[in-house]
N, C-alpha and C positions, 0 to 999 in steps of 0.2 A: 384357597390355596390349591394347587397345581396339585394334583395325587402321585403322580411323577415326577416333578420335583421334591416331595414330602419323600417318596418311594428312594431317591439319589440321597437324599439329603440326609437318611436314617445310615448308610452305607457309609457316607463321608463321618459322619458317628461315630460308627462300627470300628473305623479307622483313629479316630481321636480318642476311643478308649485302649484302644494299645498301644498307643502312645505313654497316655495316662499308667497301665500297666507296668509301664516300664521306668516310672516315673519326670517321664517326656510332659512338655506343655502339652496337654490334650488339643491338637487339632490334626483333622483328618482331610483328604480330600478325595474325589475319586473324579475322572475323568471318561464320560458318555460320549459313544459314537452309535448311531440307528437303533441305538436302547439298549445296547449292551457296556459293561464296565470293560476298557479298554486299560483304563491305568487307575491306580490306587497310591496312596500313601500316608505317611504319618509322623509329624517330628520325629529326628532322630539326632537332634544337634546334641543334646547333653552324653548320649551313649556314642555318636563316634567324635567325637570333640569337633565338631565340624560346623561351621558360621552355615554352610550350603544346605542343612541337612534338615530342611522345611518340606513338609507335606505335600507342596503344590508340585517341588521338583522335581519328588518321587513319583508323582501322578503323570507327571510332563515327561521324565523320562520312560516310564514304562508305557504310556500310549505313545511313544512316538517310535520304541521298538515294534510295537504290534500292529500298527500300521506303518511300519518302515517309512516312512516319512516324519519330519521337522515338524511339517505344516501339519496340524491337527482342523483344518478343516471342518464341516459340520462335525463339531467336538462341542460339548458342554461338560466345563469343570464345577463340579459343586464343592463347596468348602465349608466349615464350621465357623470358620473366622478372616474376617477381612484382608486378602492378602497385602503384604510387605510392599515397599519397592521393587525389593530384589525380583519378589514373587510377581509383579504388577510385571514388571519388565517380561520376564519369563512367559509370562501370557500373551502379552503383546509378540513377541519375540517370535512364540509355538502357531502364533494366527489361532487361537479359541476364539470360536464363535460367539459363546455366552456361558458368562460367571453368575453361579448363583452362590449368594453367600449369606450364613445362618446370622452370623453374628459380626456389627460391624466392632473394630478399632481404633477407639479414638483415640490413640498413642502413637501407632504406625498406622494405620489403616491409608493406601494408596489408590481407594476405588471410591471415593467420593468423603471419607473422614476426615483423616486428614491433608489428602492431596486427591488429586483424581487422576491420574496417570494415564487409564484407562478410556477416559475419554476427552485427549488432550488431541487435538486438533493435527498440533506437528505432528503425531506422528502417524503411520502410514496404514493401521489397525487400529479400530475400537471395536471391542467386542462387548454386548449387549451385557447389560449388569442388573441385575435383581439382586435384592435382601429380603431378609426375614424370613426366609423357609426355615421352620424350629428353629428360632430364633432363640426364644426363651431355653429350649433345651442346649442349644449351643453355647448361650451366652453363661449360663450355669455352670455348665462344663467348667469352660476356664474359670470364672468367678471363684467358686468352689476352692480348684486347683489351689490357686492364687492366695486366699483367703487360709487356704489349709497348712503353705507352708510360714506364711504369717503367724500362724497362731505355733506352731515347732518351735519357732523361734524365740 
């Protein structure tokens, strides 16, 4: 394992536990440009009632203020968990170089689970994909989550 991808991947974490904090689906993501975190985020769909309000967007939009540019160019986003459509789109969309993601989704997962969006031919971006950086710790995370409000119930 990549010790700088491990090193991203514990941040994008960091990010999924304040989610969690908030009672949010724990996933986080952060968004790297020449080794620095340029954007961050973390669900926030249940606290502002908002369908848009995924971790990757949060990440998308704040590196794309700090480098005032759309295009996120030699950008790598890491994530806890396999992004969405929506979120696959958005990637595509931002021009991310490469997606590193801890935990895949086989429910929605858009990056090779259950579709692969990502590396679909039509369109005019594919940005390099890796799994499993803390994998187990990611995949836990939600498990956990998931599992916790099951048993409430």
């Amino acid at each position: 394992m990549d010790l700088i991808d491990e090193k991203f991947m514990k941040k994008a974490l960091e990010e999924a536990y304040k989610a969690l904090s908030t009672y949010e689906v724990p996933i986080g993501a952060v968004i790297v440009h020449k080794g620095e975190i340029i954007g961050k985020g973390y669900n926030k769909k249940e606290s502002l009632k908002n369908p848009l309000g995924h971790a990757e967007i949060f990440a998308i939009k704040e590196a794309s203020k700090n480098l005032k540019n759309w295009r996120l160019i030699d950008c790598t986003l890491y994530v806890t968990l396999e992004p969405c459509p929506m979120c696959a789109g958005a990637i595509i969309n931002s021009r991310i170089d490469r997606v590193v993601i801890g935990a895949k989704d086989l429910k929605m997962g858009c990056c090779g689970s259950v579709i692969n969006l990502l590396d679909n031919p039509n369109f005019n971006h594919r940005p390099i994909v890796e799994f499993g950086i803390l994998e187990e710790e990611c995949s836990n995370l939600i498990s956990n989550f998931f599992k916790e409000i099951r048993d409430k119930k």
